[in-house]
Each structure stands twice: as structure tokens, then as C-alpha cells.
C-alpha positions as CSV (number, residue, x, y, z in Angstrom):
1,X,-7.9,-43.8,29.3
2,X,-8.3,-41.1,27.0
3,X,-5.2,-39.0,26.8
4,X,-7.5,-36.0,26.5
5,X,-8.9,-36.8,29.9
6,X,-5.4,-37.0,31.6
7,X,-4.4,-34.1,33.6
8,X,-5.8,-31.8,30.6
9,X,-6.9,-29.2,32.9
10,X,-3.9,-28.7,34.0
11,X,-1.7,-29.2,30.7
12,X,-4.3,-27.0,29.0
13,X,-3.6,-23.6,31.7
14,X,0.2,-24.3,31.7
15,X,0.0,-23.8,27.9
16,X,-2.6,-21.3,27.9
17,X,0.0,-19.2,30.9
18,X,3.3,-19.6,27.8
19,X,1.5,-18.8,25.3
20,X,0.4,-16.2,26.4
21,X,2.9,-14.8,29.4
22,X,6.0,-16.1,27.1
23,X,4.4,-15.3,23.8
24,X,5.3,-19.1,23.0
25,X,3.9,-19.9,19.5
26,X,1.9,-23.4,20.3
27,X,3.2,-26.8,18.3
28,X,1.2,-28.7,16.0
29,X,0.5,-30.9,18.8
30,X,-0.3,-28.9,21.6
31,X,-2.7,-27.4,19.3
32,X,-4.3,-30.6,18.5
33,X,-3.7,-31.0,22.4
34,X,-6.0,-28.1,23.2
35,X,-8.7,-29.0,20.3
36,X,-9.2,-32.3,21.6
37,X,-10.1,-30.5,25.1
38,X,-12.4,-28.3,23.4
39,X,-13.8,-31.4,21.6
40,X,-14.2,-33.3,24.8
41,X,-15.6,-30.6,26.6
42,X,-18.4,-29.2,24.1
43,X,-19.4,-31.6,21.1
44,X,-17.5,-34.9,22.8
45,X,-19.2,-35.1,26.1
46,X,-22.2,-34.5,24.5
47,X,-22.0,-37.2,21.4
48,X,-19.5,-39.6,23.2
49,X,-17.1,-39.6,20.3
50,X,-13.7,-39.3,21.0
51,X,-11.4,-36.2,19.3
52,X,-9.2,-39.2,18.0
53,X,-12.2,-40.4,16.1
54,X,-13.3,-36.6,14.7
55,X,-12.1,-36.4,11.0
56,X,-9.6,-34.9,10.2
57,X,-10.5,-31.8,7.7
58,X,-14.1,-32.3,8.7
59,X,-15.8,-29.0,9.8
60,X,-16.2,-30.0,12.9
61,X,-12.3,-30.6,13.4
62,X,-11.5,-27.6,11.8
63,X,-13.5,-25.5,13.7
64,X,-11.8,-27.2,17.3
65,X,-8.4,-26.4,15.3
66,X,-9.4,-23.0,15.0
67,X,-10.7,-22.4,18.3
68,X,-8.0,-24.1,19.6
69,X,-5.4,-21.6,17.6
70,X,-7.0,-18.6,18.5
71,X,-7.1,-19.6,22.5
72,X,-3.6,-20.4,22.4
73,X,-1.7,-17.2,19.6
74,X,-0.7,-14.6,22.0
């Protein structure tokens, strides 16, 4: 299963409440976390690629990075 799919609702609003309650500056990884959520929620559903198969440094990553950074910097 796609680790993207797992429990990401809730991983993604437990992040979203210390980053933003705790003013917890989000990990590399819980970035990429919250990206691939994005991802699989907008562009992902839609294509049927998964966020592990996205480029990395392709506009379309970087712009689910960047959304991803500005959802989660207090």
C-alpha cells in the first residue's frame, strides 16, 4: 500500500496542529510527507502516478514542496 494512503489524514493534522500550535519547524521528511498528500490528493488521483514516482526537481515536485512548506511554517 501506498505509504501516502496510510493514516495520512490523520498524520497530516497532527503535523499541521505542531507546527502550527508548537511552532515546530517541519523535517525534511514530513515535508515530503505532506507533499506527497498534496500530490495524491490533487495531480495523483487524478493522473494515477504515485508521489514516489514524481521527479524530483521537476516543477511539478517543486511546486508540492512548496505548498507543502508553506502549509506546514508557522
Amino acid at each position: 500500500m501506498n505509504r501516502i494512503q496510510t493514516n495520512s489524514g490523520n498524520i497530516f493534522h497532527a503535523l499541521l496542529m505542531r507546527c502550527l500550535a508548537d511552532r515546530h519547524q517541519p523535517t525534511d521528511e514530513e515535508i515530503d510527507l505532506v507533499a506527497g498528500k498534496i500530490w495524491h490528493e490533487s495531480r495523483g488521483s487524478a493522473t494515477g502516478q504515485p508521489w514516489l514516482d514524481v521527479a524530483r526537481g521537476s516543477d511539478a515536485h517543486r511546486q508540492m514542496i512548496q505548498a507543502a512548506t508553506m502549509a506546514l511554517t508557522p
